[in-house]
PLY file of the C-alpha trace (Angstrom):
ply
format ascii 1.0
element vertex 326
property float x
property float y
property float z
element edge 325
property int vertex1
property int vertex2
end_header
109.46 84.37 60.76
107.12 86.26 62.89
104.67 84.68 65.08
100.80 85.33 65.33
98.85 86.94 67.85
95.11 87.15 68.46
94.30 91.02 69.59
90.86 90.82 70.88
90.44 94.39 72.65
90.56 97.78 70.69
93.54 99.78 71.76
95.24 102.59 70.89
96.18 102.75 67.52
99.82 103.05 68.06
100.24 100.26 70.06
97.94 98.52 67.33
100.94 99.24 65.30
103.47 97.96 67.10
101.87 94.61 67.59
101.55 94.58 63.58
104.78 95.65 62.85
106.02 92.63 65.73
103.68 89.93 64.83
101.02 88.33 62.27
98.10 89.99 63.68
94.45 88.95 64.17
92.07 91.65 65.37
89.14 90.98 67.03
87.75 94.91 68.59
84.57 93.44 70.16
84.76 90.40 72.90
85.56 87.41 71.58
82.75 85.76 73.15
80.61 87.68 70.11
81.96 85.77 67.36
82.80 82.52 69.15
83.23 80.32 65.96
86.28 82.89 64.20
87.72 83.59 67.19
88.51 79.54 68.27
89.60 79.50 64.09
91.96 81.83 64.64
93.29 80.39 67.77
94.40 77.49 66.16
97.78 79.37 65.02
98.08 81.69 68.06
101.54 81.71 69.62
100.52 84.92 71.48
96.77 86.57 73.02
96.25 89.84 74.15
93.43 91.34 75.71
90.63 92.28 78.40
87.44 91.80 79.12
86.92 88.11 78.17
83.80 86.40 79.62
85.56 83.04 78.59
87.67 80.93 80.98
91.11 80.20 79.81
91.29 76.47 80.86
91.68 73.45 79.54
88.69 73.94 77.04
89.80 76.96 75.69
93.80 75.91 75.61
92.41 72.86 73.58
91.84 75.07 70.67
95.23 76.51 70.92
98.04 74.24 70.68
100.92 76.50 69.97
99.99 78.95 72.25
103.15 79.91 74.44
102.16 83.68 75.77
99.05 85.48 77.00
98.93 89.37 78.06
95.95 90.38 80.08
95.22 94.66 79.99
94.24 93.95 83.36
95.71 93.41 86.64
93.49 90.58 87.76
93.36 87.39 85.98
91.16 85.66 87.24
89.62 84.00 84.31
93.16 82.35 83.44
93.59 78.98 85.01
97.10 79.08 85.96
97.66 74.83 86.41
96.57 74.40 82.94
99.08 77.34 81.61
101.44 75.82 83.69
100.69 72.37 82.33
101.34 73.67 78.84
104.35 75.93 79.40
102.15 79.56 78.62
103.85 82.38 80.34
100.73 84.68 81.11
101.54 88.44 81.49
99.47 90.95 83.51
99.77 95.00 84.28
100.29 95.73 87.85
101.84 98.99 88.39
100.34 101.13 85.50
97.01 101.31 87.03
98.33 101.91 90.79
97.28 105.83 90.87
94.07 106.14 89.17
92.59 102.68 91.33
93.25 104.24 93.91
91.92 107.86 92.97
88.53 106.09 92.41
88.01 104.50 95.67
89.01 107.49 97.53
86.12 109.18 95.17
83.79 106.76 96.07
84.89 106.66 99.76
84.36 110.53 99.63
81.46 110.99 97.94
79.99 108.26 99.66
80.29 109.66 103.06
79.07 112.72 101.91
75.77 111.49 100.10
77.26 113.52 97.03
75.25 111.54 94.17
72.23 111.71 96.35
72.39 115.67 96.99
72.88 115.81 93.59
69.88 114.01 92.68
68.25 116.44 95.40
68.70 119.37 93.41
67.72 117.73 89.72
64.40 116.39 91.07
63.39 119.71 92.03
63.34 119.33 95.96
66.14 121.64 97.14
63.63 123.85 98.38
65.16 124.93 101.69
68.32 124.27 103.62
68.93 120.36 104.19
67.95 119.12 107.55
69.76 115.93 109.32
68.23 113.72 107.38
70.39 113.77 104.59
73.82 114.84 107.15
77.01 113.19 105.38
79.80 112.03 107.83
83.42 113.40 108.61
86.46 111.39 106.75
89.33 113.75 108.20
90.44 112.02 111.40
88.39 108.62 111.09
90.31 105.67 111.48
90.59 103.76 108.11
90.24 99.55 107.96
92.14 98.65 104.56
92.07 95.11 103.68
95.26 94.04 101.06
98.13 95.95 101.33
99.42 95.96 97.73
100.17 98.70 95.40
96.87 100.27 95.70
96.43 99.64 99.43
99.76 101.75 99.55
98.08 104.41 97.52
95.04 104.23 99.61
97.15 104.65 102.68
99.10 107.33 101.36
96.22 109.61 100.47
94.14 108.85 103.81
97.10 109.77 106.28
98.83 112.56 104.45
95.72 114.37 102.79
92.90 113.15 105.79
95.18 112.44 108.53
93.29 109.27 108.96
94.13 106.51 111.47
95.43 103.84 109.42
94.63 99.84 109.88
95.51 97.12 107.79
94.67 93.65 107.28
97.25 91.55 104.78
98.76 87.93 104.68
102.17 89.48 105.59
103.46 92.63 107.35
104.35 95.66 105.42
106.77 97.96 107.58
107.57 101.00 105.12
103.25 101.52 105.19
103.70 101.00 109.34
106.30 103.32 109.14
105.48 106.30 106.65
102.04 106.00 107.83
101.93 104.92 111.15
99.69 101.54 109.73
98.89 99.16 112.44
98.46 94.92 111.37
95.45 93.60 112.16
93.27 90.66 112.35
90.38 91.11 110.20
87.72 91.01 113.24
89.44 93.73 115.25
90.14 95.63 111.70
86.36 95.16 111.20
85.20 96.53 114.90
87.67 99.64 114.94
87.24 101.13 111.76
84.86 104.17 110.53
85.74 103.36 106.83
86.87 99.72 105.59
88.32 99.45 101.91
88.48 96.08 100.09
91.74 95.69 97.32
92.14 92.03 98.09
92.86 89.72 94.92
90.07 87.23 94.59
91.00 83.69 95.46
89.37 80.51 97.00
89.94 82.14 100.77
88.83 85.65 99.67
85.34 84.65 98.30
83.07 86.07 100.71
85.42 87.08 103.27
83.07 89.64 104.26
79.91 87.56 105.37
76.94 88.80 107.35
78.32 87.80 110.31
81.43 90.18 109.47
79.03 93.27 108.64
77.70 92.76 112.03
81.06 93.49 113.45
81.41 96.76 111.86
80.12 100.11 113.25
76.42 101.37 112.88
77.99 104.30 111.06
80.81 102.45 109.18
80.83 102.77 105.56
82.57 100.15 103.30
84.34 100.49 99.92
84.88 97.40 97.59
87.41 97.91 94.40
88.50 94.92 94.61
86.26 92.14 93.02
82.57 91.58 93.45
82.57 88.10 95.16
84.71 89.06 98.23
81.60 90.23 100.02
78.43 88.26 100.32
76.22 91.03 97.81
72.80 89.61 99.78
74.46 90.20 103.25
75.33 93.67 102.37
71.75 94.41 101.35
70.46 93.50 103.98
72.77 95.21 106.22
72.58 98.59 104.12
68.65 97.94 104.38
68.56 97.40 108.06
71.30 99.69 109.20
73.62 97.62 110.37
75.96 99.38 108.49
75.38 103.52 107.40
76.35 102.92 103.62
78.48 101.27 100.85
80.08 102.23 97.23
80.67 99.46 95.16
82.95 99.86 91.73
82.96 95.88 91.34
79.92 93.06 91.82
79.11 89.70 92.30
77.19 89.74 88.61
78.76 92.32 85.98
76.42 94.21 85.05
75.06 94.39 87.96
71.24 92.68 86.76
68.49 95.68 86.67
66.83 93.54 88.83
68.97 93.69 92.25
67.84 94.47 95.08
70.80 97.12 96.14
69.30 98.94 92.89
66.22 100.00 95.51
68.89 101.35 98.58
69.60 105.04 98.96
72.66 104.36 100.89
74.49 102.79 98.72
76.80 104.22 95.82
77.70 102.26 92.16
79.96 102.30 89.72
80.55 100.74 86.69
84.06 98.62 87.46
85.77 101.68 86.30
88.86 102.01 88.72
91.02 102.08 85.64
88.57 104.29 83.24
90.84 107.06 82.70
92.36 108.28 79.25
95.80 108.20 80.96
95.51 105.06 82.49
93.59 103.12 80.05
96.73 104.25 77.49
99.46 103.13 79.83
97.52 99.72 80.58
97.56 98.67 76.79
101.10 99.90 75.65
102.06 97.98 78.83
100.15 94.88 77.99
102.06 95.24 74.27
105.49 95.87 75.97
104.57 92.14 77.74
103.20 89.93 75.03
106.61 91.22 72.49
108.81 90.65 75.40
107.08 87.01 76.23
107.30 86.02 72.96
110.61 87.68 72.02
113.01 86.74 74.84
114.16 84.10 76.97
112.99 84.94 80.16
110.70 87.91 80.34
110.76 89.39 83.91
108.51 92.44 83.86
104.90 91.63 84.88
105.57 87.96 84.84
102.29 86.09 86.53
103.58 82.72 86.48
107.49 82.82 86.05
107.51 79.05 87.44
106.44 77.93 83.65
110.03 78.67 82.76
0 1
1 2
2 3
3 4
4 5
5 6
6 7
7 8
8 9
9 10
10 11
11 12
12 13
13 14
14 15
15 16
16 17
17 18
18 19
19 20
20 21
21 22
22 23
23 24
24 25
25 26
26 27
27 28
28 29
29 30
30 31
31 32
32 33
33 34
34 35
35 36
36 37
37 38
38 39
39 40
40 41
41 42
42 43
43 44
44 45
45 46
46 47
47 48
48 49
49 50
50 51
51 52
52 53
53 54
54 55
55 56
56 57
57 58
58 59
59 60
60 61
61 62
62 63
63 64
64 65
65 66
66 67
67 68
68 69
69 70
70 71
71 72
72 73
73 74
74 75
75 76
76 77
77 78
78 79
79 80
80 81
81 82
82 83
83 84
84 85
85 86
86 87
87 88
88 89
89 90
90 91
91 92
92 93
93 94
94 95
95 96
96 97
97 98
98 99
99 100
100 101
101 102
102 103
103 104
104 105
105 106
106 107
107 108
108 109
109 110
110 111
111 112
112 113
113 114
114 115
115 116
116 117
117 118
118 119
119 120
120 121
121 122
122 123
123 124
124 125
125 126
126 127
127 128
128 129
129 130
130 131
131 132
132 133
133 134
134 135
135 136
136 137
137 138
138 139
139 140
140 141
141 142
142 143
143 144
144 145
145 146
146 147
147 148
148 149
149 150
150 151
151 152
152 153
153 154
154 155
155 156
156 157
157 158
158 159
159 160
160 161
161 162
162 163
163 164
164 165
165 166
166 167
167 168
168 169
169 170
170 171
171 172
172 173
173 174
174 175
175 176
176 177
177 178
178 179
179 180
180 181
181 182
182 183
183 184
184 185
185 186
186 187
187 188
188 189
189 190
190 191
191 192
192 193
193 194
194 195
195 196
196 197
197 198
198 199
199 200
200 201
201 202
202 203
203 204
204 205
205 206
206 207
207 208
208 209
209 210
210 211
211 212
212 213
213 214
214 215
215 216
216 217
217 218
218 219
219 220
220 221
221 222
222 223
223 224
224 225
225 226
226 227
227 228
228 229
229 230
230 231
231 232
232 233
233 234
234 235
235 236
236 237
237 238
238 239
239 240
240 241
241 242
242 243
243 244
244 245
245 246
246 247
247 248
248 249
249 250
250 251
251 252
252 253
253 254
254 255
255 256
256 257
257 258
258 259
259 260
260 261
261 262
262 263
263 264
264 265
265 266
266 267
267 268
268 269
269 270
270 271
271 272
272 273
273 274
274 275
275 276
276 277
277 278
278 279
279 280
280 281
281 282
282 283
283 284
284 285
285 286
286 287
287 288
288 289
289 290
290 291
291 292
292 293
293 294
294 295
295 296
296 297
297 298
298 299
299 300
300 301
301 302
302 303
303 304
304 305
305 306
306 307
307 308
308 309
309 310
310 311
311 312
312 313
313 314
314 315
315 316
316 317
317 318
318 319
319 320
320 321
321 322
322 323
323 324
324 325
């Protein structure tokens, strides 16, 4: 007898397929949080979710209205709107995917670390507002990236990535901050450990991949951005709340720091309102580390390779978030 699943993200349609052909499907191809009422209906029944982009926390609440829920597959690599004790509590393996997404992460924050230091967007803008009129004076000078000594704080997947591109395509100094020591990045690309303070002080570029948890939430305070360089620039990926948004204003707006690009934010979207919406030295991006055609597709047939596998076999073992469930 097959089991049901609640789809509520559109994805390709052949992996639409194979979750039809594998399951009693319910499709839901706009957030759930749109149509509140059907969507708790059809949890009900649910052995299985699948998804991304779901304002809702899966907590006790939500895991109320789903009783026979045993698996959940995120198209995402963070989860941080599951509440792992209460999927533990109920014996819900939840599925995530990590590696799929490694490459194209990482291409994005090197484009924003790029194009940040040299004011791309903003020489851009130069030219459609009419007031390239004459060669560009210091004012509006980028800054060097081949050589500079690069601060990277997590060392996972995509800190690897970032690594790999900054020593052998910028020959950049590399320095890491991470929980534990990672010896093949120390020795492939001569990486140095750090504490985050000394990270902070040394380094011309700093790039935040951390995973957002209770000691990660505003790691980077005001009293960290006054540690960094005049001329340092910093690159979040990561998630919004890791840095203090207010702080950074305020340091992009009195130069304590030279500039920032931001993919990710405290408040997504980012409220028209903000105040970093009024800083030239400061580069944004829609949360779209993973927004390729390439990566997008390998994200979702993953996702559907981990919800069959979590509700097909014993012991699933790719992508497995909370394996302690059993």
């Amino acid at each position: 007898m097959k089991k049901n699943v609640v789809l509520f993200s559109k994805i390709p349609v052949e992996q639409q397929k194979r979750l039809e052909q594998a399951f009693n499907l319910t499709i839901f191809t706009s957030s759930p949080d749109a149509d509140k009422d059907a969507f708790t209906k059809a949890l009900i029944n649910a052995d299985g979710i699948i998804g991304s982009n779901m304002a809702t926390r899966v907590d006790d609440i939500f895991l109320a209205n789903a009783p026979n829920l045993k698996a959940a597959s995120t198209i995402s690599v963070g989860f941080d709107n599951y509440d792992l004790a209460a999927l533990k509590k109920r014996g819900i393996r939840l599925m995530n995917t990590p590696t799929v997404l490694t490459e194209g992460t990482a291409d994005l924050i090197f484009t924003l670390l790029m194009a940040t230091a040299r004011r791309t967007v903003e020489l851009s803008n130069l030219i459609h507002n009419g007031k390239w009129t004459k060669s560009i004076t210091p004012d509006y000078y980028g800054t060097d990236i081949y050589g500079k000594t690069l601060g990277i704080l997590g060392m996972g997947r995509i800190g690897k990535a970032i690594a790999k591109r900054a020593h052998c395509g910028f020959d950049m100094n590399i320095l890491y901050y991470n929980r534990s020591a990672h010896q093949d990045v120390e020795q492939k690309y001569q990486a140095i450990r750090c504490e985050l303070d000394d990270l902070l002080k040394q380094a011309d570029f700093v790039v935040v991949i951390l995973p957002l948890t209770p000691e990660t939430t505003h790691l980077i305070t005001k009293k960290k951005l006054a540690l960094m360089k005049p001329s340092a620039i910093l690159i979040n990926g990561a998630r919004g709340k890791i840095i203090d948004q207010q702080a950074l204003g305020e340091a992009l707006k009195n130069k304590i720091i030279r500039a920032a690009g931001l993919d990710v934010f405290e408040v997504e979207p980012l409220p028209m309102d903000s105040p970093l919406l009024k800083l030239d030295n400061i580069l944004l991006s829609p949360h779209v580390g993973s927004a390729t055609t390439e990566t997008r597709y390998a994200m979702a047939k993953c996702a559907v390779d981990n919800i069959i596998a979590a509700l097909q076999s014993d012991k699933p073992t790719a992508n497995w978030v909370n394996p302690e469930v059993g």
